[in-house]
Backbone as numpy.savetxt, mean C-alpha at the origin, in Angstrom:
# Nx Ny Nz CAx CAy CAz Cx Cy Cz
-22.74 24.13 -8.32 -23.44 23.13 -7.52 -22.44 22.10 -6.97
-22.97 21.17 -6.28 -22.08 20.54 -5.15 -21.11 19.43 -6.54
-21.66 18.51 -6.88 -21.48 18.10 -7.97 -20.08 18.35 -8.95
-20.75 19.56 -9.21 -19.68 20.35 -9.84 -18.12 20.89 -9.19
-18.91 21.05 -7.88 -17.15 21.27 -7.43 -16.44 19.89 -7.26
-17.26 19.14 -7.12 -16.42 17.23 -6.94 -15.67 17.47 -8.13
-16.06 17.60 -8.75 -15.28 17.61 -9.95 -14.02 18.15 -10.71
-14.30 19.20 -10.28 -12.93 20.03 -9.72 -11.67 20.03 -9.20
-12.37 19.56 -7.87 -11.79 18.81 -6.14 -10.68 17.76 -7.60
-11.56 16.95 -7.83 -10.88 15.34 -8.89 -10.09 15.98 -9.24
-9.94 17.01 -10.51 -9.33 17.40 -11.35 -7.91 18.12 -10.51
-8.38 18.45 -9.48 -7.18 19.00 -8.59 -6.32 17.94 -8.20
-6.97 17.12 -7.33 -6.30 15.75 -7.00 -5.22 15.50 -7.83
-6.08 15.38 -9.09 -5.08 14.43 -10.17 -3.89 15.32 -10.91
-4.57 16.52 -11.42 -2.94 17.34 -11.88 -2.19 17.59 -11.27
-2.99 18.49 -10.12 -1.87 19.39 -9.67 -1.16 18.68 -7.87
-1.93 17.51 -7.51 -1.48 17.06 -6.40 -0.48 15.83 -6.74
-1.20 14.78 -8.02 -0.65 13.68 -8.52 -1.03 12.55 -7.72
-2.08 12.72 -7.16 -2.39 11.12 -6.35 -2.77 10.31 -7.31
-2.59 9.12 -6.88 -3.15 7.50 -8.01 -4.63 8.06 -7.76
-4.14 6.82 -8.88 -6.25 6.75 -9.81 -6.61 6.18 -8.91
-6.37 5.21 -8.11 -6.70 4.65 -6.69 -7.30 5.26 -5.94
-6.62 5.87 -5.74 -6.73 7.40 -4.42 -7.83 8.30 -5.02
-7.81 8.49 -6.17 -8.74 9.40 -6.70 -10.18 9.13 -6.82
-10.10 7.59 -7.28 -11.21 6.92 -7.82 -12.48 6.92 -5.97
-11.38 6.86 -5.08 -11.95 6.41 -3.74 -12.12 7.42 -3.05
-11.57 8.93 -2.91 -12.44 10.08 -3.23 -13.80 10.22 -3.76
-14.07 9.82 -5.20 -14.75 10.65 -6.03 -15.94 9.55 -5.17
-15.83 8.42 -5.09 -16.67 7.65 -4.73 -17.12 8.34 -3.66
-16.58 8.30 -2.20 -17.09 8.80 -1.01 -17.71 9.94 -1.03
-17.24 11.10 -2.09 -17.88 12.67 -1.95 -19.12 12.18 -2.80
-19.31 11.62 -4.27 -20.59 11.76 -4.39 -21.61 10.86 -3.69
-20.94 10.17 -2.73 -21.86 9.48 -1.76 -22.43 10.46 -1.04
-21.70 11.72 -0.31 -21.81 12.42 -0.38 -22.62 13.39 -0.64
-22.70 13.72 -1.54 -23.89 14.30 -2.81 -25.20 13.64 -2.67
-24.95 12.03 -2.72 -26.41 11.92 -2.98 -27.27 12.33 -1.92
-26.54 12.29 -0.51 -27.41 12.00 0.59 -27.72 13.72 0.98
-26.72 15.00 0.48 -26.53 16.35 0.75 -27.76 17.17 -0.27
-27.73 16.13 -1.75 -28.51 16.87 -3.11 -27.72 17.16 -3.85
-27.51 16.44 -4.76 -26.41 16.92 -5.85 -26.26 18.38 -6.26
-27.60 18.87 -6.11 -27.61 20.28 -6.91 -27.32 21.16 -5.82
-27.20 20.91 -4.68 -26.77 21.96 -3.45 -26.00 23.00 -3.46
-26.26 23.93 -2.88 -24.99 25.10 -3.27 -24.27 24.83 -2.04
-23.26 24.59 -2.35 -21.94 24.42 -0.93 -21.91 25.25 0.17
-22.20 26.60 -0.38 -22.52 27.51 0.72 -23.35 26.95 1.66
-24.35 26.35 1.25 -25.27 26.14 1.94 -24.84 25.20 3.21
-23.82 23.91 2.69 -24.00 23.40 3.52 -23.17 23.33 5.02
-23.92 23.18 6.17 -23.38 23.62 7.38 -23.19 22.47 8.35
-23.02 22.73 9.28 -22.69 21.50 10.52 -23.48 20.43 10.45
-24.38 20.86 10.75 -25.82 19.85 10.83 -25.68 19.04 9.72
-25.27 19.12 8.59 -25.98 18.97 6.93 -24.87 17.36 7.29
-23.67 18.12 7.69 -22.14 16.93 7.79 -22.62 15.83 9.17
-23.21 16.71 10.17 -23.51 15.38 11.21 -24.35 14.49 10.84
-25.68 15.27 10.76 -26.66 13.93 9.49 -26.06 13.25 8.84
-25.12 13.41 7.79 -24.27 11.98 7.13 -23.53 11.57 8.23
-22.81 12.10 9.04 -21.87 11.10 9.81 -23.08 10.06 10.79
-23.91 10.62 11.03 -24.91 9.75 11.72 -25.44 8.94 11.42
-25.93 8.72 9.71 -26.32 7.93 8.85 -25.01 6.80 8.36
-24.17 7.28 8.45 -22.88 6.83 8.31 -22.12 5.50 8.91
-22.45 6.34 10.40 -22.24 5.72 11.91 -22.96 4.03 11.54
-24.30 4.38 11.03 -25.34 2.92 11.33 -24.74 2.29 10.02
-24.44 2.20 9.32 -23.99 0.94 7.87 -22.62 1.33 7.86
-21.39 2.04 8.29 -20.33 1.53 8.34 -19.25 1.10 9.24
-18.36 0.60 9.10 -17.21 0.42 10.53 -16.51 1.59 10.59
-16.18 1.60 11.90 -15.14 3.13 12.46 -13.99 3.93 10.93
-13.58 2.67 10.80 -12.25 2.94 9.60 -12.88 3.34 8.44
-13.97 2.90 7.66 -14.50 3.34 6.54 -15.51 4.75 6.86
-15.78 5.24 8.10 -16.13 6.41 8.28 -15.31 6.97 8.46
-13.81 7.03 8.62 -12.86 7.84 9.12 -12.35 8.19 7.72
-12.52 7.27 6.70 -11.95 7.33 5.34 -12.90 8.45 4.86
-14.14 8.34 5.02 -14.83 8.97 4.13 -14.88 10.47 4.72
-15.19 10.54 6.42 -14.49 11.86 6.60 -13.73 12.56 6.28
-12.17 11.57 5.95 -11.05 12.14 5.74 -11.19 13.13 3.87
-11.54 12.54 3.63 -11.82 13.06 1.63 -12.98 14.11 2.17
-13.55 14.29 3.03 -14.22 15.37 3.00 -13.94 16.32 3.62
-13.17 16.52 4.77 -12.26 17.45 5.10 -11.38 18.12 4.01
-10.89 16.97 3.84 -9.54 17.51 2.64 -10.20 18.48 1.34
-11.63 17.99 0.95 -12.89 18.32 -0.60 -13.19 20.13 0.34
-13.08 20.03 1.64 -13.58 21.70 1.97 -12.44 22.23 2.21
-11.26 21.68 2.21 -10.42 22.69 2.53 -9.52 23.41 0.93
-9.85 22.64 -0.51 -9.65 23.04 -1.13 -10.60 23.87 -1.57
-12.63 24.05 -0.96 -12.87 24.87 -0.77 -12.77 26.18 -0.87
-11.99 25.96 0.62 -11.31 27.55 1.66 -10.66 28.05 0.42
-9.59 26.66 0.22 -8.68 27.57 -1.05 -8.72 27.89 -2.06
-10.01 27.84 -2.66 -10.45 28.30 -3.95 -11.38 29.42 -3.67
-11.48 29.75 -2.33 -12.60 30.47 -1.87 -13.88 30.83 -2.13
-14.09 29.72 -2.39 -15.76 29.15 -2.59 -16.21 28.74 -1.40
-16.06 28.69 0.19 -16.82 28.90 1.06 -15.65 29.73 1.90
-16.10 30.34 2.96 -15.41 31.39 4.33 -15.41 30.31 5.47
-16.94 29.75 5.68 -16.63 28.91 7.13 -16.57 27.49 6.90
-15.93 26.75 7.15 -15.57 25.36 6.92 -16.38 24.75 7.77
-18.10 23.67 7.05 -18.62 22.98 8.30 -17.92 21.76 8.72
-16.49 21.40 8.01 -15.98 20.21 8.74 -15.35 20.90 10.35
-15.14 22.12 10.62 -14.37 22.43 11.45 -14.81 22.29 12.84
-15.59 21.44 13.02 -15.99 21.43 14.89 -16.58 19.57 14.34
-16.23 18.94 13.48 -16.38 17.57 12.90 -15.58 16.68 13.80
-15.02 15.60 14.55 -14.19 14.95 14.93 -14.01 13.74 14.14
-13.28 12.80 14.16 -13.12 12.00 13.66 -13.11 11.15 14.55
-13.73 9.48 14.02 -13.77 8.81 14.98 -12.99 7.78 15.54
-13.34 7.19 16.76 -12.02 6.42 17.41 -12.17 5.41 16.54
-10.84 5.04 15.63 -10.65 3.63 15.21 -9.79 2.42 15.95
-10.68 1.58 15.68 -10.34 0.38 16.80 -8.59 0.40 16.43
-7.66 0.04 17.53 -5.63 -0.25 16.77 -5.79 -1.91 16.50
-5.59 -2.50 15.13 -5.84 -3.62 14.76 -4.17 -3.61 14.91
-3.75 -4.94 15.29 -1.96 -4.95 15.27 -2.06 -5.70 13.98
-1.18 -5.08 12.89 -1.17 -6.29 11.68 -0.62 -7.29 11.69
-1.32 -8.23 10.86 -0.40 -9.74 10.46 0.99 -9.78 9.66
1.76 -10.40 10.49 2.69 -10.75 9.86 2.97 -11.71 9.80
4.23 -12.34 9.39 4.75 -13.39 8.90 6.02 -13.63 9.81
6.31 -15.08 10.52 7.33 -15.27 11.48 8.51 -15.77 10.36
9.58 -15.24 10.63 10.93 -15.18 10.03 10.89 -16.96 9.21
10.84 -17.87 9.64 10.91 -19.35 9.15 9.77 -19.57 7.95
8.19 -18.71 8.46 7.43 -18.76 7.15 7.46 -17.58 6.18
8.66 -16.84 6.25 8.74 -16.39 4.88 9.99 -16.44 4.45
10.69 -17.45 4.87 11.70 -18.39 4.47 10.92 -19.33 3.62
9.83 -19.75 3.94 9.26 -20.82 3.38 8.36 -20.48 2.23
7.81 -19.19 2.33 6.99 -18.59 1.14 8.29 -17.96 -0.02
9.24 -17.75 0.58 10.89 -17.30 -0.41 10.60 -18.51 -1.87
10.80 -19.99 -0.56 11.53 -21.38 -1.21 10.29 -21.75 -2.31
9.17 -21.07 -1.56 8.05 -22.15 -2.48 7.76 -21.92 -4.37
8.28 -20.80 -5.01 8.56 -21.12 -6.44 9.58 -22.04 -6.73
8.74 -22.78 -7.49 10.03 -24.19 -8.47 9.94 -24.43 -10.04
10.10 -25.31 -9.85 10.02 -26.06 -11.45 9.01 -26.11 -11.60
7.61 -26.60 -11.39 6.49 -26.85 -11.57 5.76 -25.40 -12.16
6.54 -24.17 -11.35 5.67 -23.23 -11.85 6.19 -22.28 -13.13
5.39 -21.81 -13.59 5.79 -21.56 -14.94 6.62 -20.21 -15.34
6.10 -19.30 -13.81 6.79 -18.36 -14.07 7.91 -18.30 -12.85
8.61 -19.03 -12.45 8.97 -19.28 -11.36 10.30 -18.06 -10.96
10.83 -18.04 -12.02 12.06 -16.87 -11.68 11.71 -15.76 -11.61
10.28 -15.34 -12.17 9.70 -14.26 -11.88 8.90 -13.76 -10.73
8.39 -14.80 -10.06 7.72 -14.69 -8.89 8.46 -14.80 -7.65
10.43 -15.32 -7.75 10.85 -15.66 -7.11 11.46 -14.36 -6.79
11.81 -13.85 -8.11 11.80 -12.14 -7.98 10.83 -11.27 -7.28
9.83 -11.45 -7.36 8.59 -10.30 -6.76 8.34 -10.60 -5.45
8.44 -12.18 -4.80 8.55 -12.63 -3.53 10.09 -11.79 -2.54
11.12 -12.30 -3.47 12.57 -11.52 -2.95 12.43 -9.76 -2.91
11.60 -9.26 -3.79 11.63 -8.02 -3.47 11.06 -7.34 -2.95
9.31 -7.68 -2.73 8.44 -7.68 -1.90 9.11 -6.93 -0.38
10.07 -8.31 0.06 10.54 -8.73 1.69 11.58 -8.16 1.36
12.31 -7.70 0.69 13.63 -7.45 0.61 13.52 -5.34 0.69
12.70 -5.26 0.30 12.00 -3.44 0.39 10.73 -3.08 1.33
9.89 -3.99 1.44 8.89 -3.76 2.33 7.86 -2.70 1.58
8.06 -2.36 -0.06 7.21 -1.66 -1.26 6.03 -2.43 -0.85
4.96 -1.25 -1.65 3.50 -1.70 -1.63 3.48 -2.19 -2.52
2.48 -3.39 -3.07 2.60 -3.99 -4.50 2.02 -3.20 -5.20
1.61 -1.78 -5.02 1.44 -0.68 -6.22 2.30 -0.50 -6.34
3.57 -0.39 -5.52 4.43 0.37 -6.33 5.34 -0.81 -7.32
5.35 -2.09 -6.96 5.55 -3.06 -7.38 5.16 -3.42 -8.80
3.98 -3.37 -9.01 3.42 -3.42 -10.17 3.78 -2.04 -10.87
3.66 -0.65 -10.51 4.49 -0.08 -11.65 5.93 0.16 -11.50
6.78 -0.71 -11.29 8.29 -0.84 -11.39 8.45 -0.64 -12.61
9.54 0.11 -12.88 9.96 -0.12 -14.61 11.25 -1.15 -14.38
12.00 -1.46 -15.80 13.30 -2.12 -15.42 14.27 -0.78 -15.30
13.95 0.44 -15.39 15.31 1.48 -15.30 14.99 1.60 -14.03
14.29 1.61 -12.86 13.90 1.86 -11.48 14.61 1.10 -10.60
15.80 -0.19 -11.28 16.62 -0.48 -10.86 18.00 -0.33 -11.08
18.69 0.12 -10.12 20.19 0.28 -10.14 20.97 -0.69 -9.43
21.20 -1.88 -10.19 22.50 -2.69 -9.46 23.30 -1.93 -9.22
24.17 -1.32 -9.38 25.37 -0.75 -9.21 25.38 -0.28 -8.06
24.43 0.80 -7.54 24.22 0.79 -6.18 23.11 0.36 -5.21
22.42 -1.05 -5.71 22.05 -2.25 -5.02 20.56 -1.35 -4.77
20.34 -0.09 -5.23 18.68 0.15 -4.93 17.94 0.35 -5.63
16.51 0.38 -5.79 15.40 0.67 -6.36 14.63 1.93 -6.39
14.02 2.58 -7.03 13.49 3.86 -7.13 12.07 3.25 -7.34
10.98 3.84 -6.91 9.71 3.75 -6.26 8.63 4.58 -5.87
7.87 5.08 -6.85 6.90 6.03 -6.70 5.63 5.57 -5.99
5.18 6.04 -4.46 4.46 5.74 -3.87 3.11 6.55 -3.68
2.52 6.38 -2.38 1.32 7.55 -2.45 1.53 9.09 -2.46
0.84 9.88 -3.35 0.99 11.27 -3.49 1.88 11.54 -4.27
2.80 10.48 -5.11 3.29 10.66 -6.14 5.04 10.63 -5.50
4.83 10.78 -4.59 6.14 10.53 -3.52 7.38 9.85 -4.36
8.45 10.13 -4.52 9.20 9.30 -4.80 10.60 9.10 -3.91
10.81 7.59 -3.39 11.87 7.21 -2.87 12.71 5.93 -3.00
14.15 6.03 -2.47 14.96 5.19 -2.98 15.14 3.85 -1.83
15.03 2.83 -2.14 15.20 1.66 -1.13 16.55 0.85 -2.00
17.22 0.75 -0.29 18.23 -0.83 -0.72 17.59 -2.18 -0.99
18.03 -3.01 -1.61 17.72 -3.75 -2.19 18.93 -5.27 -1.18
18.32 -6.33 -0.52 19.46 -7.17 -0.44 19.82 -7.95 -1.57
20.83 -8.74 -1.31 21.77 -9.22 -2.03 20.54 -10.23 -2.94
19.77 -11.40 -1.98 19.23 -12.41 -2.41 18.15 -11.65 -3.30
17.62 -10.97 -3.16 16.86 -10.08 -4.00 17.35 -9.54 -5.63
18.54 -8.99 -5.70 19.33 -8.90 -6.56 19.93 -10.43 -7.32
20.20 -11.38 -6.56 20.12 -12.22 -7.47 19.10 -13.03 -8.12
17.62 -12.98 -7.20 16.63 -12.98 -7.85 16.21 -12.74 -8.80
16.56 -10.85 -9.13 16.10 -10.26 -10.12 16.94 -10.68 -11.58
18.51 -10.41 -11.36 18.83 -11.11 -12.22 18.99 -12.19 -13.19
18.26 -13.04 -12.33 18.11 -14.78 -13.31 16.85 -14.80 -13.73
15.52 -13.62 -13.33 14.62 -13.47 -14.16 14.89 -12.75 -14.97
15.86 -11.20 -15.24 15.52 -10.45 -16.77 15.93 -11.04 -17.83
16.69 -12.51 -17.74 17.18 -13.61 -18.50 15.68 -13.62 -19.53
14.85 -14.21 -18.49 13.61 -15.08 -18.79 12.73 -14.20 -19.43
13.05 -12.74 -18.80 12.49 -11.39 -18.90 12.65 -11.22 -20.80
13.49 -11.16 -21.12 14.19 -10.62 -22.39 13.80 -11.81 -23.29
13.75 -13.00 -22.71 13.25 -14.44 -23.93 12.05 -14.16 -24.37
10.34 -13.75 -23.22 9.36 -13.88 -23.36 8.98 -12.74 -24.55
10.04 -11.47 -24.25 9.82 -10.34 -25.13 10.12 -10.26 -26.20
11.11 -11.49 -26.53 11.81 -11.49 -28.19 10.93 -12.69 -28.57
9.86 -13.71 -27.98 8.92 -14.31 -28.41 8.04 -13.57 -28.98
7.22 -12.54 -28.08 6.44 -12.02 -28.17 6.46 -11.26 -29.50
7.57 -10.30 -29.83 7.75 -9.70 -30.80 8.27 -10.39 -32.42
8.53 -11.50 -32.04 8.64 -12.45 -33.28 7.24 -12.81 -33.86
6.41 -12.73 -32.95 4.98 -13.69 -33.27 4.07 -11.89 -33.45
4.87 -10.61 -33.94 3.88 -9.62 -33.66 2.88 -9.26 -32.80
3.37 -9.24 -31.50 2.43 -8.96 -30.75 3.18 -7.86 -29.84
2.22 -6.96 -29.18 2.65 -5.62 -28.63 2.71 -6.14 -27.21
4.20 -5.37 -26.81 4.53 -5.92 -25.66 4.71 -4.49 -24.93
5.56 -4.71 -23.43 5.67 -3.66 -22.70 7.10 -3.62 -22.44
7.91 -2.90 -22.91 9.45 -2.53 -22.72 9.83 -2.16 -21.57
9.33 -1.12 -21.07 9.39 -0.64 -19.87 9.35 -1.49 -18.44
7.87 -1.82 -18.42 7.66 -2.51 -17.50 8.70 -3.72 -16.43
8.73 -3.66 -15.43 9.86 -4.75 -14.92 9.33 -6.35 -14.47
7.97 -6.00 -13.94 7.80 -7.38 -13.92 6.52 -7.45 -14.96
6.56 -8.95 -15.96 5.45 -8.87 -17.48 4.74 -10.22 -17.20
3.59 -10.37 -17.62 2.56 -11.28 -17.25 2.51 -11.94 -18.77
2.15 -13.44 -19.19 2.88 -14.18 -20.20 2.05 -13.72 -21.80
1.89 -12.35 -21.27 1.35 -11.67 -22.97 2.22 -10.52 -22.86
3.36 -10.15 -22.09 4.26 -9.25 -22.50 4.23 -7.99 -22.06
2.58 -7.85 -21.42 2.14 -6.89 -20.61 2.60 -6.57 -19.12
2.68 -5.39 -18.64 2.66 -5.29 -17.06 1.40 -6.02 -16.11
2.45 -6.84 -15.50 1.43 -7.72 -14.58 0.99 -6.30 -13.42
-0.35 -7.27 -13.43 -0.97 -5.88 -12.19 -0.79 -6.11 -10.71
-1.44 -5.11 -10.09 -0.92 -5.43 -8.55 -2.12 -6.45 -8.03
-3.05 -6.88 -8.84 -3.99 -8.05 -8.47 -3.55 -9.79 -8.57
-2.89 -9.13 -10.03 -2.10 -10.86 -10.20 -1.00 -11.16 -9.63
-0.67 -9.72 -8.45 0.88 -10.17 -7.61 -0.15 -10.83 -6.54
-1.29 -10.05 -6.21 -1.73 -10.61 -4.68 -1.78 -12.11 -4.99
-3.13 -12.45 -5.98 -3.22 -14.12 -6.51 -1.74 -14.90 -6.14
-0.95 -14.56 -7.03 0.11 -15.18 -6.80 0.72 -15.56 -5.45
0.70 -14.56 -4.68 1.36 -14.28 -3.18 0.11 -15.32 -2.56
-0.83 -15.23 -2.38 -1.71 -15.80 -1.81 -1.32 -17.37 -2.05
-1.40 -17.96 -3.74 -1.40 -19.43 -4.12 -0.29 -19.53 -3.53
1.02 -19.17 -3.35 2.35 -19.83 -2.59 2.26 -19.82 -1.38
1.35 -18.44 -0.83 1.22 -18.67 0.84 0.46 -19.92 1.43
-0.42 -20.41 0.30 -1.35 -21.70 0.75 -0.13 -22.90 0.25
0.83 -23.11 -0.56 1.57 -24.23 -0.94 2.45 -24.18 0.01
3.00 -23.09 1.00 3.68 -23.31 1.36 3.17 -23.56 2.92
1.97 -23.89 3.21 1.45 -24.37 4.72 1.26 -23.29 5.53
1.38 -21.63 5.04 1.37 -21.20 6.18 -0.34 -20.46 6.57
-0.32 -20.62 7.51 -2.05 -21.22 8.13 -2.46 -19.68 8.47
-2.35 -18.68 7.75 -2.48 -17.23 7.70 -3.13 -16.59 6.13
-3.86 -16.12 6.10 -3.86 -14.98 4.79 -2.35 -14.55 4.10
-1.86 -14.76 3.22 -0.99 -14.09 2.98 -1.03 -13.04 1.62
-0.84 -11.98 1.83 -0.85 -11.37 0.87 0.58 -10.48 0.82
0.46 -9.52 -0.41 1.57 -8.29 -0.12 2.02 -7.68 0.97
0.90 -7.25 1.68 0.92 -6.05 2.72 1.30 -7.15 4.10
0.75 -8.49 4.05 1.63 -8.81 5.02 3.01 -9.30 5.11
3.59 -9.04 3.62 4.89 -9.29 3.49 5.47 -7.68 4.12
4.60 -6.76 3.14 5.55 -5.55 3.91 5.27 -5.56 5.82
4.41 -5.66 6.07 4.20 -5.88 8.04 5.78 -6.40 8.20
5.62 -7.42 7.41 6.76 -8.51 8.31 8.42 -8.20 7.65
8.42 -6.89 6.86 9.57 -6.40 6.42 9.79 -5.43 7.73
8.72 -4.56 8.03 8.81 -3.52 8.96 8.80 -3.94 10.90
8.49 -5.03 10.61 8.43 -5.74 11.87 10.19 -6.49 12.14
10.09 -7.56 11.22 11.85 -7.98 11.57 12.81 -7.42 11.49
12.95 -5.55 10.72 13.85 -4.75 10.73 13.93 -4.56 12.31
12.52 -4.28 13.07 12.59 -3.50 14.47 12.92 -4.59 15.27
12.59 -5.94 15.00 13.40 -7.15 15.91 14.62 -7.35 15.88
14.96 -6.78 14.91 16.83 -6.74 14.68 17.42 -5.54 15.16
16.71 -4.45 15.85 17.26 -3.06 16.20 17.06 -1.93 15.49
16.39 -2.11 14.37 16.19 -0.86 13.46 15.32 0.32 14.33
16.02 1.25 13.77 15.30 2.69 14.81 13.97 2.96 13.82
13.06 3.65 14.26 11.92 4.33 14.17 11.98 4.53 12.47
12.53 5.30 12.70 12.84 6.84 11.52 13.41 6.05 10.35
14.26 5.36 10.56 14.85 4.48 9.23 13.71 3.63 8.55
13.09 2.96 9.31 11.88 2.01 9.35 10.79 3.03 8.37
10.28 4.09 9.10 9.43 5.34 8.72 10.16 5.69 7.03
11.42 5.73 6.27 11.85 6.46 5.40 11.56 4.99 4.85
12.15 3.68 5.01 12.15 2.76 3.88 10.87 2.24 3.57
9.80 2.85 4.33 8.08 2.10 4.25 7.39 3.07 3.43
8.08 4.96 3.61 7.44 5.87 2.46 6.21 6.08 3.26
6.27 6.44 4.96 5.30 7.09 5.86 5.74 8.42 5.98
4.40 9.33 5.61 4.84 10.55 6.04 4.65 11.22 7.24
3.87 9.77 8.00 3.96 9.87 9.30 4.51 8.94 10.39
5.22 9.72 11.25 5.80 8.57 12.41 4.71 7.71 12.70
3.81 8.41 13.14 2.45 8.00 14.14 1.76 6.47 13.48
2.14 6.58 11.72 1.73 5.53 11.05 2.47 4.16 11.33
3.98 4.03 11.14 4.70 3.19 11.55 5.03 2.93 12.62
4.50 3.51 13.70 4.04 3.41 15.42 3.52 1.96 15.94
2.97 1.71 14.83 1.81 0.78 15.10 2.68 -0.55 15.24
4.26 -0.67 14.72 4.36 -1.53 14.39 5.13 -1.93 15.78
5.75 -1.06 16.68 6.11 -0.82 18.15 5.31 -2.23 18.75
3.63 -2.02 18.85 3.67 -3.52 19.81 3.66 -4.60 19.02
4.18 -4.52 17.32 4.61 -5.98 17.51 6.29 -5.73 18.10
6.71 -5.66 18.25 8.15 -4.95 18.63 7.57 -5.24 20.23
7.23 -4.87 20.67 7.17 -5.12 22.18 6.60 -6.42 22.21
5.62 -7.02 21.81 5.56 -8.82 21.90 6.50 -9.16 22.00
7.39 -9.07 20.98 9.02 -9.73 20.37 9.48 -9.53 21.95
9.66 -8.38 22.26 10.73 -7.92 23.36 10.02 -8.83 24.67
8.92 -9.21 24.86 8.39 -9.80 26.13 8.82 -10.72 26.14
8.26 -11.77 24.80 8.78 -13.25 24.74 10.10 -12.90 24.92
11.07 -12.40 24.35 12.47 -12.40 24.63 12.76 -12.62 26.14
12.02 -11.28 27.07 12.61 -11.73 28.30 11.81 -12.88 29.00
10.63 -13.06 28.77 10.27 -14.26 29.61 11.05 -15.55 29.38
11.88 -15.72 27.95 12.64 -16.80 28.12 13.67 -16.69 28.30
14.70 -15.79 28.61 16.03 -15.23 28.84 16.11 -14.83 30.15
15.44 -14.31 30.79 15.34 -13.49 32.20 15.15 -14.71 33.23
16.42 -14.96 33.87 16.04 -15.71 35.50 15.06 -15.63 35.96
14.61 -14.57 36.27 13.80 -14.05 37.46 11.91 -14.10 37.07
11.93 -13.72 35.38 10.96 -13.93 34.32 9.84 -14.95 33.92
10.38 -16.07 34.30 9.79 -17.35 33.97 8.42 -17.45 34.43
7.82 -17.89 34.27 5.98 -17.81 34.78 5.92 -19.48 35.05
5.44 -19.21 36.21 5.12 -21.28 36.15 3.55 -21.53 35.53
């Protein structure tokens, strides 16, 4: 029954493909959404074109373009392991389209305010060498704060200034690291190594591994990086949302204002598609307009 192959589908996901529990969890959600609206007990065979447009139509009216494109997408992918288990012959996603999603240009951050979100850990805050670290490395790699949050401390190599980084699909790749970043990190595993020989004096179970630890010794999560990123983006005035992802925007954006090609940009962001880091082109062409309207003689607009 339909049900039953979700389940499966999961179990595939997770061994033998290795996607996050993330990824998985947001699957399992959309297919038995899925289910409820198809009949849980359905035989897959059964279901055909019609069965998939009725949900996309029902779909269409309570969601936005992007969260129907998501939920399409896990269901394409749920029949084509299908095909390959050969539990159906005709695929009813196959005459399915997907729909136009609006191109949102992302937010980023202008070079002076994340100079200013850098400066804003101090004395006042408690974990300050640690956040001054996760801020420096954030911008300094352009990592997702998943992969952030599971950093270990062996995932760094001073010696040759980079980081190792397991991303979506289990992906793993190596990023440089700058200098200010590296000294970041260093004046926290100071602070790093005090909290853990507290911790273990007073018997309490800590996390060895882990690279950045939240003040019970544990791996801080990728929720208490956003909090964090957010409270400095508001101390430090800047009149935007700030979170992770617009630190990475504005890693992948000021590489291409400085000349960085495509493809380099594409390997240090961990896209397995060009078409994904495409997007970041018109902020790259803003940059390039303002440039000539104030540089260009001929340019000037009255």
């Amino acid at each position: 029954m339909l049900t039953g192959y979700i389940e499966r589908f999961i179990t595939w996901l997770t061994d033998e493909k290795g996607y996050s529990r993330h990824t998985v969890v947001n699957y399992r959600r959309d297919l038995l959404e899925f289910a409820d609206e198809a009949g849980p007990e359905t035989d897959v065979g059964a279901l055909d074109t019609r069965v998939i447009r009725d949900y996309v139509y029902s779909l269409k009216n309570r969601n936005k373009s992007s969260s129907v494109a998501r939920k399409l997408s896990a269901l394409r992918t749920f029949f084509r392991f299908l095909e390959r288990e050969d539990v159906i012959r005709n695929n009813p996603m196959g005459s399915i389209s997907m729909p136009k999603q609006e191109q949102h240009i992302p937010v980023f951050l202008s070079v002076d305010e994340v100079f200013a979100l850098l400066d804003e850990p101090g004395s006042r805050d408690s974990f300050a060498a640690r956040d001054r670290a996760i801020l420096e490395l954030l911008y300094s790699t352009g990592m997702r704060v998943s992969e952030l949050a599971a950093c270990n401390l062996a995932s760094l190599d001073f010696a040759s200034e980079m980081v190792r980084v397991r991303g979506k699909g289990n992906r793993e790749r190596i990023i440089p690291m700058g200098q200010q970043a590296i000294k970041t990190l260093r004046a926290y595993l100071g602070e790093r190594e005090e909290l853990l020989r507290n911790r273990l004096q007073q018997g309490k179970k800590i996390d060895k591994e882990a690279l950045f630890l939240n003040s019970r010794g544990t791996r801080l999560t990728a929720r208490s990086v956003e909090r964090l990123i957010a409270e400095y983006g508001q101390k430090a005035g800047i009149d935007k949302a700030v979170t992770p992802h617009v630190l990475r925007h504005s890693f992948a954006t000021h590489l291409l204002e400085m000349g960085a090609d495509m493809r380099s940009v594409q390997e240090l962001l961990g896209h397995v598609s060009l078409s994904t880091t495409q997007k970041y082109t018109h902020l790259d062409m803003v940059h390039l307009m303002k440039v000539y309207d104030k540089a260009h003689p001929k340019a000037r607009r009255k």
